[in-house]
C-alpha positions as CSV (number, residue, x, y, z in Angstrom):
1,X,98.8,72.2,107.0
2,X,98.6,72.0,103.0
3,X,97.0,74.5,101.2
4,X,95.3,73.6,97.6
5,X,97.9,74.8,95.9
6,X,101.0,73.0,97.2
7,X,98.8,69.3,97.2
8,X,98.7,70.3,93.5
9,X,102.2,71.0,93.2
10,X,103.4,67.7,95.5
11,X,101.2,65.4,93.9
12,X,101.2,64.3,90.3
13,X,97.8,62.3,90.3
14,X,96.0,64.7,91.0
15,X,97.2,66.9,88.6
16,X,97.3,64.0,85.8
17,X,93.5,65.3,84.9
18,X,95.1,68.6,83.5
19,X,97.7,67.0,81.3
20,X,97.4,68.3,77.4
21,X,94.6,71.0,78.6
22,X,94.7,74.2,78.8
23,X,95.0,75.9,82.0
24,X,94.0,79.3,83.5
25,X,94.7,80.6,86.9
26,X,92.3,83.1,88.9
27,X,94.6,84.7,91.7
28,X,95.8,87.5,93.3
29,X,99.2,88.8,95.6
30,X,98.2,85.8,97.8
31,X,98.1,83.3,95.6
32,X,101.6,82.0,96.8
33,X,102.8,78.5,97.7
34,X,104.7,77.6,101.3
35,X,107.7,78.9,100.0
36,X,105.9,82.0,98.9
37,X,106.4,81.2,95.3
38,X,103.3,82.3,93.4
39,X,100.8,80.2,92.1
40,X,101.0,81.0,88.5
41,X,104.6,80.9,88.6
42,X,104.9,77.5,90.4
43,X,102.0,75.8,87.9
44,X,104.0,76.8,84.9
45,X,107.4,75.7,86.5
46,X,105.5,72.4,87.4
47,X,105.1,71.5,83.6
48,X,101.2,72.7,82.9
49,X,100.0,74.3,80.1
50,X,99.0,77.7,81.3
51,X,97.4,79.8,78.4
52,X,95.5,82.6,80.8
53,X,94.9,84.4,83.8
54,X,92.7,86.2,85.6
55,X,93.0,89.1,88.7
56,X,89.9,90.2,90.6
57,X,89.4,93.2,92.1
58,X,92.6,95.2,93.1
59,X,94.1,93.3,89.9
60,X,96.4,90.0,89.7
61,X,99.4,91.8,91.7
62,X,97.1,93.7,94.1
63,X,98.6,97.4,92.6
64,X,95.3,98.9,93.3
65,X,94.7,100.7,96.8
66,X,91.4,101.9,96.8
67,X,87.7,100.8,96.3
68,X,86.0,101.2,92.8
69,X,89.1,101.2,90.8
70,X,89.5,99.2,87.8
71,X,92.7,97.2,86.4
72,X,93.2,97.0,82.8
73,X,94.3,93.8,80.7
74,X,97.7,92.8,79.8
75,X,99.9,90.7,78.8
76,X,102.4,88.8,81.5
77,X,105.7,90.0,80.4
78,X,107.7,86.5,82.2
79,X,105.1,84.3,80.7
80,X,103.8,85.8,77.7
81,X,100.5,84.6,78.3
82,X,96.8,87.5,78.8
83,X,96.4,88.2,82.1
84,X,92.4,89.7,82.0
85,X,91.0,91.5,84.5
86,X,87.5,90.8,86.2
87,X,87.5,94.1,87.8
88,X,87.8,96.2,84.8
89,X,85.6,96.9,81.6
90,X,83.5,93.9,83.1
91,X,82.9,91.8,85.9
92,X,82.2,88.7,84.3
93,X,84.4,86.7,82.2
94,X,84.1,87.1,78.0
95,X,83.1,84.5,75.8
96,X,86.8,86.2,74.2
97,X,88.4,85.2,77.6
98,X,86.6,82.0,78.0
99,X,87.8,80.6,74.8
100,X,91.5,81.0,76.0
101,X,91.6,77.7,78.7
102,X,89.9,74.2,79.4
103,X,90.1,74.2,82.8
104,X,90.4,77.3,85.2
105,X,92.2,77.0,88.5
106,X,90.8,79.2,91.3
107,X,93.4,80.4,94.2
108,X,92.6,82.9,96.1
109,X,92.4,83.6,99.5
110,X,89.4,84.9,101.1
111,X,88.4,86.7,103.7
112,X,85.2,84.6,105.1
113,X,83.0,87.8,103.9
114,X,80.4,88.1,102.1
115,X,80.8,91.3,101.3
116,X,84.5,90.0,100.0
117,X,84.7,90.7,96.1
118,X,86.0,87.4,95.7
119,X,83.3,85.5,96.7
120,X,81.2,87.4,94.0
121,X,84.0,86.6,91.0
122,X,83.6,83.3,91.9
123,X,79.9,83.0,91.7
124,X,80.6,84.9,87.9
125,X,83.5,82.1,86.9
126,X,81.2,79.6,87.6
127,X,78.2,80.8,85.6
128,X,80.0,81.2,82.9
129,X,81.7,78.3,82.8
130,X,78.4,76.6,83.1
131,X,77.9,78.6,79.7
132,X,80.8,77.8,78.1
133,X,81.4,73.8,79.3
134,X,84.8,74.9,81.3
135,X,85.8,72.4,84.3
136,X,86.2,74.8,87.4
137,X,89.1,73.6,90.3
138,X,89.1,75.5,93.5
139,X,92.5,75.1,95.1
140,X,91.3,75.9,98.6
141,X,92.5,78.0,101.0
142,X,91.6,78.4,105.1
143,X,89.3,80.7,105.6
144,X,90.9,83.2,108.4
145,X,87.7,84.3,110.0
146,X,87.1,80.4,110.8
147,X,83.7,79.3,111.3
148,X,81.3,81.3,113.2
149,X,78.0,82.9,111.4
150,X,77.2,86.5,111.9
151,X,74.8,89.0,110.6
152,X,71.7,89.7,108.4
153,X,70.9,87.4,105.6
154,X,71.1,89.2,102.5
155,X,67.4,89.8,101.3
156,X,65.9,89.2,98.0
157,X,66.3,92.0,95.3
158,X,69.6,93.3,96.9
159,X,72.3,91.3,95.1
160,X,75.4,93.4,94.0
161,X,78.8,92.8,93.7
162,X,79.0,92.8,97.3
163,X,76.4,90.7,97.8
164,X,76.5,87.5,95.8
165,X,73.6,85.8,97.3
166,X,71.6,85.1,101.0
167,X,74.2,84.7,103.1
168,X,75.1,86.2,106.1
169,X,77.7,88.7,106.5
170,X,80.1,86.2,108.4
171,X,79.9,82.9,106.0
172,X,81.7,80.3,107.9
173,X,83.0,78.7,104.4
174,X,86.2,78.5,102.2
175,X,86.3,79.3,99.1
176,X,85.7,75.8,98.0
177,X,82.7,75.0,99.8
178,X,81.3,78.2,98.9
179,X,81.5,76.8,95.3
180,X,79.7,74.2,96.4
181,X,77.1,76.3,97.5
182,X,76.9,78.3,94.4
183,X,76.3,75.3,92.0
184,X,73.3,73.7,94.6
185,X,71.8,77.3,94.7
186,X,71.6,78.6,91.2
187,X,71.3,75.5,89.7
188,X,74.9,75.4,87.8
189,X,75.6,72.6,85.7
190,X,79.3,72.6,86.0
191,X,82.1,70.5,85.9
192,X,84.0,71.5,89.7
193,X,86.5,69.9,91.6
194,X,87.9,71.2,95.0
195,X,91.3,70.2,95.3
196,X,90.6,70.5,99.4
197,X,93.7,71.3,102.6
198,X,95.5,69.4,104.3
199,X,95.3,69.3,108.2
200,X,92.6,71.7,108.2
201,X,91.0,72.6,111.1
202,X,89.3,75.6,111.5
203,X,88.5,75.2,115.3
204,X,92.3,74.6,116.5
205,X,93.6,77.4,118.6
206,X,95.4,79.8,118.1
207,X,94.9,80.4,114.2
208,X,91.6,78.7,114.1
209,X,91.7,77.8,111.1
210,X,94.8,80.0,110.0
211,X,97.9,78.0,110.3
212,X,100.0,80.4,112.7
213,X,103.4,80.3,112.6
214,X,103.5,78.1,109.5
215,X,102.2,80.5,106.9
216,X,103.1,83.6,105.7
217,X,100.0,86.3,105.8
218,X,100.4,88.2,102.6
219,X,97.7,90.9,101.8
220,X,95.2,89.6,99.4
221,X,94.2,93.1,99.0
222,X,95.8,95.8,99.3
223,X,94.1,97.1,103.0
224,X,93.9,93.8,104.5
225,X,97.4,93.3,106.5
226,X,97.0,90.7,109.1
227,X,94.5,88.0,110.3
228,X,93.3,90.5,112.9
229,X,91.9,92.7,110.3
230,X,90.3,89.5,109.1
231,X,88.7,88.7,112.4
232,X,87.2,92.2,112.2
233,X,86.5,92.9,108.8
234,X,82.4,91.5,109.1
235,X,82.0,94.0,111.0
236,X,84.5,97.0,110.0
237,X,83.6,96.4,106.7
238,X,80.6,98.6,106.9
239,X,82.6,101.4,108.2
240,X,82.8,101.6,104.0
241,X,79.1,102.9,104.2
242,X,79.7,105.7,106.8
243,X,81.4,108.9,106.9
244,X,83.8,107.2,109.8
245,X,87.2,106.6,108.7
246,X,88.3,102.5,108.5
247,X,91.6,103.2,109.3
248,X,92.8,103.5,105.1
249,X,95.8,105.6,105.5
250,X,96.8,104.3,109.0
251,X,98.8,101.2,109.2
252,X,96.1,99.3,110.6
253,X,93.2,99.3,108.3
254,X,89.5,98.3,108.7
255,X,90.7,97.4,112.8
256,X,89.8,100.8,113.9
257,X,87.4,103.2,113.1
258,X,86.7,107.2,114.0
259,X,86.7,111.0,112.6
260,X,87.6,114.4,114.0
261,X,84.3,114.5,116.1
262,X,84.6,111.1,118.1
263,X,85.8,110.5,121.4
264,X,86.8,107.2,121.4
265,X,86.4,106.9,125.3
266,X,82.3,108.3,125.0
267,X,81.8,105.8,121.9
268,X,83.4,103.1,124.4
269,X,81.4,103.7,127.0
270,X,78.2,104.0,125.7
271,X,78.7,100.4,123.6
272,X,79.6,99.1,127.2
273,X,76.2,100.6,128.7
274,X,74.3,99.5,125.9
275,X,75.3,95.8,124.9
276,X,78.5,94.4,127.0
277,X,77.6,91.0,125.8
278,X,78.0,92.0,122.4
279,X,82.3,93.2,123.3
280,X,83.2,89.9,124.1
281,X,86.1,88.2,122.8
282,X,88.4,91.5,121.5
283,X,90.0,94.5,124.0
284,X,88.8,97.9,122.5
285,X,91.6,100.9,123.0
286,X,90.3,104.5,122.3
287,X,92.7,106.2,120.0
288,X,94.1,108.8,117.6
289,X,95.6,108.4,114.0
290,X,95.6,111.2,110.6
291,X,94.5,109.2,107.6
292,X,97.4,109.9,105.1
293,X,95.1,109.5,102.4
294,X,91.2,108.5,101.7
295,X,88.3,109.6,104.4
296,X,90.0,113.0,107.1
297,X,92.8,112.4,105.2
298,X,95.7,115.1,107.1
299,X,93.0,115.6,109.9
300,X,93.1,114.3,113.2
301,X,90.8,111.4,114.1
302,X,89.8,110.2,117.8
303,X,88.0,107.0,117.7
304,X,88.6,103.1,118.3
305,X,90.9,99.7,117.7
306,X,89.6,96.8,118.0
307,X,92.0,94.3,118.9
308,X,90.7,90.9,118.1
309,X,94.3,89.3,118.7
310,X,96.0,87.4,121.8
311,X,95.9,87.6,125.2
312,X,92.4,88.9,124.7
313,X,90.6,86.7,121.9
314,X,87.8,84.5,122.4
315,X,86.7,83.5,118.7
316,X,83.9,82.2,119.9
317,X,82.7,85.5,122.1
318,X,84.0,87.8,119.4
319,X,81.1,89.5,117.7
320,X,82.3,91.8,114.9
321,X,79.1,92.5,112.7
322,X,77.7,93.4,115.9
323,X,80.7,95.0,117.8
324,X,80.4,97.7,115.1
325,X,77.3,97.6,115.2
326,X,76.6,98.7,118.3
327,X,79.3,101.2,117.6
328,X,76.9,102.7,115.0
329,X,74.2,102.7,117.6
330,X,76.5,104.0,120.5
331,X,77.3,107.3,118.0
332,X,73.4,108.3,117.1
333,X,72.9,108.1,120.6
334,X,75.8,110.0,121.7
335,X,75.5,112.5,118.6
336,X,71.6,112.1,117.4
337,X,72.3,114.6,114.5
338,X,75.4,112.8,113.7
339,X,75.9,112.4,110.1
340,X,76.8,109.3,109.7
341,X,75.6,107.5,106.3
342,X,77.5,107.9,102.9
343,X,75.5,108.6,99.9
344,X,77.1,107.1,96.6
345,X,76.9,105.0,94.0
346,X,78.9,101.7,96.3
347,X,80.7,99.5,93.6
348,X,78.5,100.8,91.1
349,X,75.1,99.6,92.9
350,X,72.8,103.1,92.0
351,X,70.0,104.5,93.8
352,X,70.5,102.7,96.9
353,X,72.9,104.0,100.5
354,X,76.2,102.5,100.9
355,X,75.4,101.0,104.3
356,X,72.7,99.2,103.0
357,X,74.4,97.5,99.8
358,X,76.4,96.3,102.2
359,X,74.4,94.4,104.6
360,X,72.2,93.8,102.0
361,X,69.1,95.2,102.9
362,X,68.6,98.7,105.2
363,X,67.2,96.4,108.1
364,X,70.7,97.6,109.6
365,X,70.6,101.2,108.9
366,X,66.9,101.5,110.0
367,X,68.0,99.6,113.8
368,X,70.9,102.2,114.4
369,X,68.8,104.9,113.2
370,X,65.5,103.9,115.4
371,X,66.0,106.0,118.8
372,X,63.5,103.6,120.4
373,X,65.3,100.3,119.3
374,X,67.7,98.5,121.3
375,X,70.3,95.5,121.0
376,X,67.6,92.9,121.5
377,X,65.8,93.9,118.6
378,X,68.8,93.5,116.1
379,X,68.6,90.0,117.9
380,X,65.5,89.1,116.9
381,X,65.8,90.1,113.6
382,X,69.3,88.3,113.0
383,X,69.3,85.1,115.2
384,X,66.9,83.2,112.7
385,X,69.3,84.2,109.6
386,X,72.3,82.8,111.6
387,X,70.4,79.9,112.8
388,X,69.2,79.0,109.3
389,X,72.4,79.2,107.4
390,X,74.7,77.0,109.4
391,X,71.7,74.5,109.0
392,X,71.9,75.4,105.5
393,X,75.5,75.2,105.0
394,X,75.8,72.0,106.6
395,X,75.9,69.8,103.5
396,X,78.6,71.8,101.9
397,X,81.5,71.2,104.7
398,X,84.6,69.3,103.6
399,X,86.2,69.8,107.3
């Protein structure tokens, strides 16, 4: 397989088009080439004139560990060249940073989220170079959680930067198809090109999509390690929202989930009474782990790892917006009291609960918290959002 970037780099033609322009770069840690190079590295080395870049959230090199904090400008110190941040003193790019290239290169891998910050930087790159009359190239990149759709369409009025547009939590898309989608739903008169893979095939086993054993998994944030956590992050995501720890200061991050008052055998059990169907695909392990920093940090947690890896993946069968869901549901009825919802401004989106910026409306939060409700009703009100957006999305597939 052949990711954007190294068609770019093997083929002159198709980079012929930049010659004598000005070139920006969009990337992050990931951003490398087969050889691990990284991207903006390789495209100066390859003879284009690169004049700018640009880091998302976590910043260009991925220095930043946590949630909500921002990366400052600077200048590249091998390259001489501003790096400006899009997680910083604003979100969207400058008219000042937009008068820096002709054409911006986008490289960055994703994690088939919605709730994926990256996705959202897109969506702003675009608009603004719709503004601005900038050419936009996606140099795409699999997407590791492959193609199934999962979870609640984001509703009207709850767009954030988790929450680009109505999609579902579990997209389906790359990066460059998303793009695609982006320009056909607001309207964006823009000049984009996706410079698409290589042998992609996002329904081959064992990667499904991710080429395993031929590529190199390196973090494109900070607390995503492994494809595993990709498989799992629709649903552990929202572990963000809660007072549950998502594994930040373990080794495995957003694959497990608990606090100092779980018992990761009861939560297990009670998911299995509840909704079996919904635990298909993944082995679940009751465990223990001490945060070394963020949420119990020094304390003690029981609780849960899912394990959405071999022998016991089915990509198909594995559910993980509704896994953890149910896990939600499996607590308030084990603990009714339980509290489980966070209260705070989530990536700066004010008067509204954590849980519910995330899933983009509080249709979630208002299942779990229900004592009459049950998993069939979370199907009812989910199936037609799935349903509709892989008819949706259908025009916009390149594999």
């Amino acid at each position: 397989m052949k990711f954007g970037i190294d068609r770019l780099l093997a083929d002159p033609e198709l980079r012929k088009p930049l010659e004598g322009k000005r070139v920006a770069l969009l990337a992050h840690p990931a951003s490398v080439t087969a050889d691990l190079t990284h991207s903006l590295d390789a495209l100066v080395a390859a003879g284009l004139k690169v004049t700018a870049a640009f880091g998302p959230q976590h910043g260009i090199r991925g220095e930043k560990q946590d949630n909500m904090v921002e990366s400052d400008d600077f200048t590249d110190p091998e390259h001489g060249i501003p790096i400006f941040s899009l997680y910083g003193e604003v979100r969207r790019p400058t008219g000042q940073s937009m008068g820096t290239f002709d054409v911006i290169l986008i490289d960055m891998q994703d994690l088939g989220c919605r709730i994926y910050t990256f996705i959202t930087t897109l969506l702003y790159v675009l608009e603004a170079a719709a503004q601005h009359g900038k050419q936009v190239w996606v140099l795409d990149r699999p997407n590791p959680a492959g193609r199934p759709v999962e979870g609640l369409t984001l509703r009207e009025g709850w767009e954030s930067f988790v929450g680009a547009g109505p999609m579902p939590m579990r997209h389906g898309l790359t990066l460059g198809e998303l793009g695609l989608w982006f320009i056909e739903k607001f309207k964006l008169d823009v000049d984009y090109r996706v410079i698409e893979m290589e042998g992609y095939d996002p329904e081959a086993a064992p990667g499904f999509g991710w080429p395993l054993g031929e590529r190199i998994w390196v973090n494109p944030s900070p607390n995503a390690p492994n494809l595993w956590m990709a498989r799992a992050y629709a649903g552990t995501v929202m572990l963000e929202g809660t007072t549950l720890s998502e594994g930040r200061g373990t080794t495995r991050p957003l694959e497990l989930f608990g606090a100092p008052d779980i018992d990761g055998k009861a939560v297990i059990a009670e998911m299995r009474r509840l909704a079996p169907h919904w635990l298909g695909g993944c082995i679940l392990r009751d465990c223990w782990f001490e945060p070394t920093f963020h949420k119990h940090v020094g304390k003690l947690c029981g609780g849960v790892h899912i394990h959405a890896e071999a022998p016991g993946y089915d990509h198909h069968a594995f559910k993980p917006w509704r896994l953890q869901s149910l896990a939600f549901k499996a607590i308030r009825r084990l603990h009714p009291d339980y509290e489980l919802w966070r209260d705070f401004p989530y990536e700066y989106a004010f008067g509204k609960l954590p849980i519910d910026v995330i899933n983009g409306s509080p249709l979630l939060r208002e299942w779990v918290d229900d004592g009459g409700s049950e998993p069939g009703d979370l199907d009812v009100l989910t199936i037609p959002d799935e349903q509709a957006w892989a008819e949706e999305r259908t025009p916009f597939l390149r594999y």
